[in-house]
C-alpha positions in Angstrom: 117.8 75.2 21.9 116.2 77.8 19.8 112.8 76.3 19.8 113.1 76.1 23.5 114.4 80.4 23.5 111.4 80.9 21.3 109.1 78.9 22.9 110.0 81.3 26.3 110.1 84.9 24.3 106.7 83.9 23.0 105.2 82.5 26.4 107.0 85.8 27.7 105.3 88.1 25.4 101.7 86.5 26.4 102.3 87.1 29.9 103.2 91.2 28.9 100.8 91.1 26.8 97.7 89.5 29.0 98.9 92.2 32.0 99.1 95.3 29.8 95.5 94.5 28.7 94.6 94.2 32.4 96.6 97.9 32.7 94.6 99.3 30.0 91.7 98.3 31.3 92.2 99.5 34.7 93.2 102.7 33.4 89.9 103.0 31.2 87.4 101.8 33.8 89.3 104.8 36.4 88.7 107.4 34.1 85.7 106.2 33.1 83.7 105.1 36.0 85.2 107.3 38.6 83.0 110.1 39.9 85.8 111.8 42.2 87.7 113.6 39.3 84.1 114.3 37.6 82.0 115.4 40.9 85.5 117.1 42.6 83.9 120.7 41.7 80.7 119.7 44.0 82.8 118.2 46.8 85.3 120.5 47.0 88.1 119.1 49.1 90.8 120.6 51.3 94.2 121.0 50.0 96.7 119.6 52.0 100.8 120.6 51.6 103.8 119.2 54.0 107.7 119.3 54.0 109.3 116.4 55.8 113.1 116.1 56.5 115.0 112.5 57.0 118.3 113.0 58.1 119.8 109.4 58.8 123.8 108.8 60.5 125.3 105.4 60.7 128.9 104.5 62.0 129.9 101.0 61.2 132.9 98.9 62.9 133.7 95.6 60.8 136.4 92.9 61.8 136.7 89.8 59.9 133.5 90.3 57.9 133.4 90.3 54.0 135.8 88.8 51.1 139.3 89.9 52.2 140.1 91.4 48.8 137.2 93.9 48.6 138.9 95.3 51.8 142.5 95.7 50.9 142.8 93.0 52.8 142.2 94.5 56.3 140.5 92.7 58.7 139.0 96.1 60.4 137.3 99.0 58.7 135.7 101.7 60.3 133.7 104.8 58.6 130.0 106.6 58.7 127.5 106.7 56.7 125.1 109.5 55.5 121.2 109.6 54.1 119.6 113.0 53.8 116.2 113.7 52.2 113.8 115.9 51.7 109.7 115.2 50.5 107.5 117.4 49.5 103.9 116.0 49.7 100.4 117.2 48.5 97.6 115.8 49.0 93.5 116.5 47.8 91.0 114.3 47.8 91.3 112.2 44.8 94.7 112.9 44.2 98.6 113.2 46.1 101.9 114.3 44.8 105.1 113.1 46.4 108.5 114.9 45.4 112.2 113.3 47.3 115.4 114.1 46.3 117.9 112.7 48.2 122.1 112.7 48.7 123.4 109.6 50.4 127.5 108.7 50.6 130.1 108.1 53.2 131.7 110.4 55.5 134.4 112.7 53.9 133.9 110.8 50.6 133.4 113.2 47.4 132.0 111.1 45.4 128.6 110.8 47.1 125.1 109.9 45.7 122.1 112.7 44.5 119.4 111.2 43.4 115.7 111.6 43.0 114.2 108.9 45.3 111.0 109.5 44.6 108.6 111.8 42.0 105.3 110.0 41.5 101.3 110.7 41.2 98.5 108.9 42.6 95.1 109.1 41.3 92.3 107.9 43.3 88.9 107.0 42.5 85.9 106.5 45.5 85.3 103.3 43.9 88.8 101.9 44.9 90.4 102.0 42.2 94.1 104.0 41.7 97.1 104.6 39.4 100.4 105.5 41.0 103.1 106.8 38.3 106.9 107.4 38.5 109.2 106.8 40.7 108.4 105.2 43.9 109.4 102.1 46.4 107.6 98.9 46.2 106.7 97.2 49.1 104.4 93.9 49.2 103.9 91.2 51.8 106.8 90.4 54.2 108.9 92.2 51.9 110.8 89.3 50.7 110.6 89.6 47.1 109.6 92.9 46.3 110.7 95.1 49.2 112.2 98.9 50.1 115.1 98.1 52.0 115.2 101.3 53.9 118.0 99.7 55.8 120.4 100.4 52.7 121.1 103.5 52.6 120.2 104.1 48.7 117.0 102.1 49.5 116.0 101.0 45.8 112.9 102.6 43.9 111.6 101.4 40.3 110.4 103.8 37.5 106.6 102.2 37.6 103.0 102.4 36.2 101.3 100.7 39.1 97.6 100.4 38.6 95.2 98.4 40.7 92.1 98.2 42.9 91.9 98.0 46.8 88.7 97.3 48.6 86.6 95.3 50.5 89.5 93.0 51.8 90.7 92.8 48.2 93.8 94.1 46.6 94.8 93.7 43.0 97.8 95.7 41.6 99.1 95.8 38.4 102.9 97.1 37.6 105.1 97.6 34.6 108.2 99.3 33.5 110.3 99.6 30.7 113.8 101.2 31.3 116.7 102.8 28.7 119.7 104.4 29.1 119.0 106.9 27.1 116.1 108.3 24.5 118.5 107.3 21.3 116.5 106.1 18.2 120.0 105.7 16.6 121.3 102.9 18.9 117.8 101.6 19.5 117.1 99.7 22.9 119.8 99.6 25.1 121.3 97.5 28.4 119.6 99.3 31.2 122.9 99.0 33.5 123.9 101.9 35.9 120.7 102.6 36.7 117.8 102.4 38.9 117.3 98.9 38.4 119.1 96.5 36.3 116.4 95.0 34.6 115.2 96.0 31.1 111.4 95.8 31.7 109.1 94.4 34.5 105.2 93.2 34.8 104.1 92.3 37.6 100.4 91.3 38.8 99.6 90.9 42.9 96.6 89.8 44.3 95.8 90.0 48.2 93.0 89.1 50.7 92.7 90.2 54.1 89.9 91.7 56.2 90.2 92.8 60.2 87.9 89.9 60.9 89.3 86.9 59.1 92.1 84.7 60.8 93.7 83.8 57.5 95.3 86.8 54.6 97.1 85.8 51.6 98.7 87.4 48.1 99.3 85.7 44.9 102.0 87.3 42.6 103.5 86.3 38.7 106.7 88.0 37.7 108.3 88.5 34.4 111.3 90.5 34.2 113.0 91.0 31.1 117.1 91.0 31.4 119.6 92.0 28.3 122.8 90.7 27.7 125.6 92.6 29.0 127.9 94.0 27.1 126.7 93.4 23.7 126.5 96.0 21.2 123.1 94.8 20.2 121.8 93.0 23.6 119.3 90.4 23.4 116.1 90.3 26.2 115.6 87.1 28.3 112.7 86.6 30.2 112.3 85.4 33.5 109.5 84.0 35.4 108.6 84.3 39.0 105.1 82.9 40.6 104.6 82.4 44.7 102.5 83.0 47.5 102.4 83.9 50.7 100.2 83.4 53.3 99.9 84.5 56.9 97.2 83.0 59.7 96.8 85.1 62.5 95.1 83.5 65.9 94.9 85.0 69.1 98.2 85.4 70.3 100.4 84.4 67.4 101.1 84.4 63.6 101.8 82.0 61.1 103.3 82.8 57.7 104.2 80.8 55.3 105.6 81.5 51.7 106.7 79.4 48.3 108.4 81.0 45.1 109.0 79.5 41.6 111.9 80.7 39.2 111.7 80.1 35.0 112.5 81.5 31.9 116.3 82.7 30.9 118.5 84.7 33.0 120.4 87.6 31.6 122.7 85.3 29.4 120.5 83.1 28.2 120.5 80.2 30.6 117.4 78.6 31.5 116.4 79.2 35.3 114.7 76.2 37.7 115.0 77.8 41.2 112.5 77.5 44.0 112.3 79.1 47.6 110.1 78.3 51.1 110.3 80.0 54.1 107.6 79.7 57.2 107.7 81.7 60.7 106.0 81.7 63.8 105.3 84.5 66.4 104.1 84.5 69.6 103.5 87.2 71.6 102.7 85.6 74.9 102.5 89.4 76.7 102.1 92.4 74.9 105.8 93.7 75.5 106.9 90.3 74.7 107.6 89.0 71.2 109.1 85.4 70.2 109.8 84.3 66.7 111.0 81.0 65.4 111.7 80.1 61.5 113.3 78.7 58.4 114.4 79.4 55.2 115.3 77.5 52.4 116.6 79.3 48.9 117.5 76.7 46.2 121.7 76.2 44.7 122.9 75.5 41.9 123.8 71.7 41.3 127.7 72.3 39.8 129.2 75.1 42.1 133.3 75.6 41.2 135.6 77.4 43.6 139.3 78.0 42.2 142.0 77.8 44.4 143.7 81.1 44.7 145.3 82.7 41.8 143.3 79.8 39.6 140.1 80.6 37.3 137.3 77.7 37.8 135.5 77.1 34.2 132.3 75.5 34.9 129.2 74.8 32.6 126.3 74.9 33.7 123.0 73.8 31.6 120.7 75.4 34.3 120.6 77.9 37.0 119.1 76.8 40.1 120.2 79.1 42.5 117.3 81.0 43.7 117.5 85.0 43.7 115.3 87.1 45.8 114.8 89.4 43.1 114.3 93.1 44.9 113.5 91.5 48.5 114.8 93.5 51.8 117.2 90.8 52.1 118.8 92.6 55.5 115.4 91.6 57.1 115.8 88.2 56.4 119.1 86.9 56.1 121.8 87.5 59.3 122.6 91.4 59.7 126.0 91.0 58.6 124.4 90.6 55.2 126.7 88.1 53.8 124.3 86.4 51.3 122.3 87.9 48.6 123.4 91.3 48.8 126.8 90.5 47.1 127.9 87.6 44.3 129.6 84.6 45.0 132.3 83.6 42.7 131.1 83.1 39.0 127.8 84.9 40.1 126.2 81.3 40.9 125.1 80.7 44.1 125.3 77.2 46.6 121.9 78.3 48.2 120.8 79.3 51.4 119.4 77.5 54.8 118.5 79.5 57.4 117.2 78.8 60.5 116.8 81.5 63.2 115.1 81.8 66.8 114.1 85.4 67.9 113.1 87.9 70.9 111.9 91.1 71.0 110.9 93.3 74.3 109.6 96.6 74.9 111.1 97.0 78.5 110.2 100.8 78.8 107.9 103.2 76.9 109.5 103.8 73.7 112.4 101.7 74.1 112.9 98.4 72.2 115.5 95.5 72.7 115.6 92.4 70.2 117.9 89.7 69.8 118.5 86.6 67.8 120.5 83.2 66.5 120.9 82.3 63.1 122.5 78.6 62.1 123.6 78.9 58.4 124.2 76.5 55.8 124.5 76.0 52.1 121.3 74.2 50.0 123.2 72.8 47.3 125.9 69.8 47.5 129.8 71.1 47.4 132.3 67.8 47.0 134.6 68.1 50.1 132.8 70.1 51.8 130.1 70.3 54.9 126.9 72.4 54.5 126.9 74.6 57.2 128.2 77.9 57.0 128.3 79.0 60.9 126.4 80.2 64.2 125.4 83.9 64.2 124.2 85.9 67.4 122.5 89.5 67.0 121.5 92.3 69.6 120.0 95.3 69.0 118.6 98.4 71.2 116.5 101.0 70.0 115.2 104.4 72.1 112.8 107.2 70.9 113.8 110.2 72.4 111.4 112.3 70.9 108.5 112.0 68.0 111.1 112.2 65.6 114.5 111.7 66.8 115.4 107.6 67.3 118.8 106.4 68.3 119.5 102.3 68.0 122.8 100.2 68.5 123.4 96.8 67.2 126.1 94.0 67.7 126.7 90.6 65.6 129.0 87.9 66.2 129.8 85.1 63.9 131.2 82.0 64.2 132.0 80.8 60.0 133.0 77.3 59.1 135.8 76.2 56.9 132.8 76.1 54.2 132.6 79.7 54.9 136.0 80.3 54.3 135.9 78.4 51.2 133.1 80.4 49.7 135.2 83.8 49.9 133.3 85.2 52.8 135.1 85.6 55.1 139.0 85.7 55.6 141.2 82.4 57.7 140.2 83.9 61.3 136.5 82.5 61.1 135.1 85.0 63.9 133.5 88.0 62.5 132.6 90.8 64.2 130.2 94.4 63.3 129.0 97.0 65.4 126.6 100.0 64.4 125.4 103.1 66.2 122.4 105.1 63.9 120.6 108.0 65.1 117.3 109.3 62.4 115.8 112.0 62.7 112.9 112.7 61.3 110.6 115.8 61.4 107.9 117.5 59.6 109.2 120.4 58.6 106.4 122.7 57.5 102.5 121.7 57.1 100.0 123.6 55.8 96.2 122.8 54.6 93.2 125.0 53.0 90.2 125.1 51.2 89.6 125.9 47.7 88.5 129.2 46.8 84.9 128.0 45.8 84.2 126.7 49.4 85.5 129.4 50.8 83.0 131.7 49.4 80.1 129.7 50.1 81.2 129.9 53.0 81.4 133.2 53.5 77.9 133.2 52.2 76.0 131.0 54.4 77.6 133.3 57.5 
């Protein structure tokens, strides 16, 4: 067992290692080779400011939906929900600044959220080449693994270095991240808990191809992500492994995506991981108001998965995790709206897997008015003794109108039909029909914009008047 732990810190380590070389590298050739920075006094760019508001209202009606417990055990809960922010951008040729703070909570509640959603810079070269630091959301491919799932309304952001190249149909990006609690050189490292993320430190290395021409784009991407032990006085990091692509073809008429993720390494208490993921989807746009999508998903479980009977605690030992775990994906994309898998734990924090396989429509009857519906059949990846696989039927409709360039009001409505499998797992409560209904309205205008030229420029061009 040690040799094994070794044998993954070490392999770990390389993999940090061989991506903060690629990092430095970046970073050396940007300041190095770039003539924007060096040549910006003979271009002389305009300066460009903005302020942007995003005021965002939800009201939610649940009935049936979620464990039982976590709701007092009420079948019905009502309540609103609040996301307020406000970015200050600047922007110049070779360089942008982006500034969000933002206050998110529920109706009436006094304990709401202020945080600093965003404060990053990017640095541009001509050449292609950029470095983006501090805190920003990550978005990459369909958003699956690495996603800003604006839905929520504390979308997540990670305090990154991201450093990469983008160009002639290419795209390389490097990221890392090392997070503390606090800057302590008493206590040394510490369990990054409570915070933006829960992982201790990240690399991650993505690697895209697409061109406006080619039928046929697709990204690479390797993952380590280091976890500590919770609740230890002196934590130990495990690493964990993630490797995948995706890959979308993209005819006349329709597109084709396809994707496949590997999980290795340790999770966060040690415990070697084996997990894997596939998903494919096909749209079809037979008019151009006219959308229809068809797919499936499939997320590994874990082989032994205990459920106690009520009152009892289930002890089971498991020598390997195989429940797959979409890392920071926008699982509300992906996964039924009612958001019943991935977004919370299952009991023991192990996980019977996911099937999901879903048939879509989405029409644009009227100028700026959008209507979409869709059925999802759910069922569980991994085998449970004495029970069935599938978890139930779900139907979803929503309606979306934009009033004005920045004012948007949608409604939504699920229905969900669980099995006893679903009742077993703790998801839902003995009446089996679940019901949630949402009104939103955003809003979101630009506030004040501004743009000028820098002093130099101005008097030459006084001059040549």
């Amino acid at each position: 067992m040690r040799i094994a732990r070794e044998e993954s810190y070490i392999s770990s380590n390389l993999f940090s290692f061989g991506l903060a070389r690629v990092a430095a590298l970046i970073i050396v050739v940007f300041f190095l080779g770039s003539g924007a920075v060096a040549q910006e006094t003979d271009t002389i760019p305009d300066n460009e400011f903005s302020i942007s508001a995003s005021l965002v209202n939800r009201g939610e009606l649940r009935a049936g939906g979620f464990n039982p417990d976590s709701l007092d055990n009420q079948r019905r809960t009502q309540f609103i929900m609040g996301r307020y922010t406000i970015s200050l951008n600047y922007k110049r040729s070779w360089l942008e600044v982006m500034l969000t703070p933002q206050f998110a909570g529920v109706w009436g509640h006094s304990a709401g959220s202020l945080t600093l959603k965003e404060a990053w810079v990017n640095m541009m070269s001509r050449h292609g080449l950029f470095a983006k630091i501090g805190r920003q959301g990550l978005e990459y491919d369909d958003e699956r693994i690495i996603g800003h799932d604006d839905w929520v309304m504390t979308a997540p952001t990670h305090d990154v270095a991201k450093f990469g190249y983008e160009g002639h149909g290419h795209k390389v990006h490097a990221i890392l991240a090392y997070n503390q609690n606090a800057a302590n050189i008493e206590t040394g490292t510490t369990y990054y808990s409570g915070g933006m993320q829960p992982y201790k430190t990240m690399q991650t290395l993505w690697y895209h191809y697409d061109t406006p021409k080619s039928l046929l784009g697709f990204s690479l991407i390797g993952m380590n992500i280091g976890m500590q032990e919770p609740d230890k006085e002196k934590p130990k990091t495990y690493y964990q492994q993630l490797f995948g692509t995706f890959v979308a073809l993209k005819p006349k008429y329709t597109n084709l995506e396809g994707a496949f993720y590997y999980q290795t390494g340790r999770e966060e208490h040690g415990i070697p991981l084996s997990a894997f993921m596939g998903s494919v989807k096909l749209t079809a746009t037979p008019i151009e108001v006219l959308k229809i999508r068809v797919g499936y998903d499939y997320l590994s479980g874990d082989k032994y998965f205990n459920i106690p009977s009520q009152g009892q605690l289930g002890m089971v030992f498991h020598d390997k995790i195989r429940g797959f775990s979409p890392v920071f994906g926008s699982h509300h994309a992906f996964y039924g709206a009612m958001d019943f898998f991935y977004l919370d734990s299952y009991v023991g924090n192990f996980t019977p897997g996911l099937q999901n396989l879903y048939l879509g429509v989405s029409a644009e009857p009227v100028m700026n008015m959008n209507v979409s519906a869709a059925y999802h059949f759910f069922a569980i990846a991994a085998n449970i003794e004495n029970l069935k696989k599938p978890l139930g039927h779900q139907i979803e409709a929503e309606a979306s109108y934009t009033f004005a360039k920045f004012v948007k009001v949608a409604a939504g409505y699920t229905y969900m039909r669980g099995t006893k499998t679903m009742e077993t797992l703790q998801k839902v409560d003995k009446n089996r029909r679940l019901h949630w209904g949402w009104v939103m309205i955003s809003v979101t205008p630009t506030v004040f914009s501004t743009s000028w030229l820098d002093k130099k420029k101005r008097n030459n061009k006084d001059i040549v008047k």
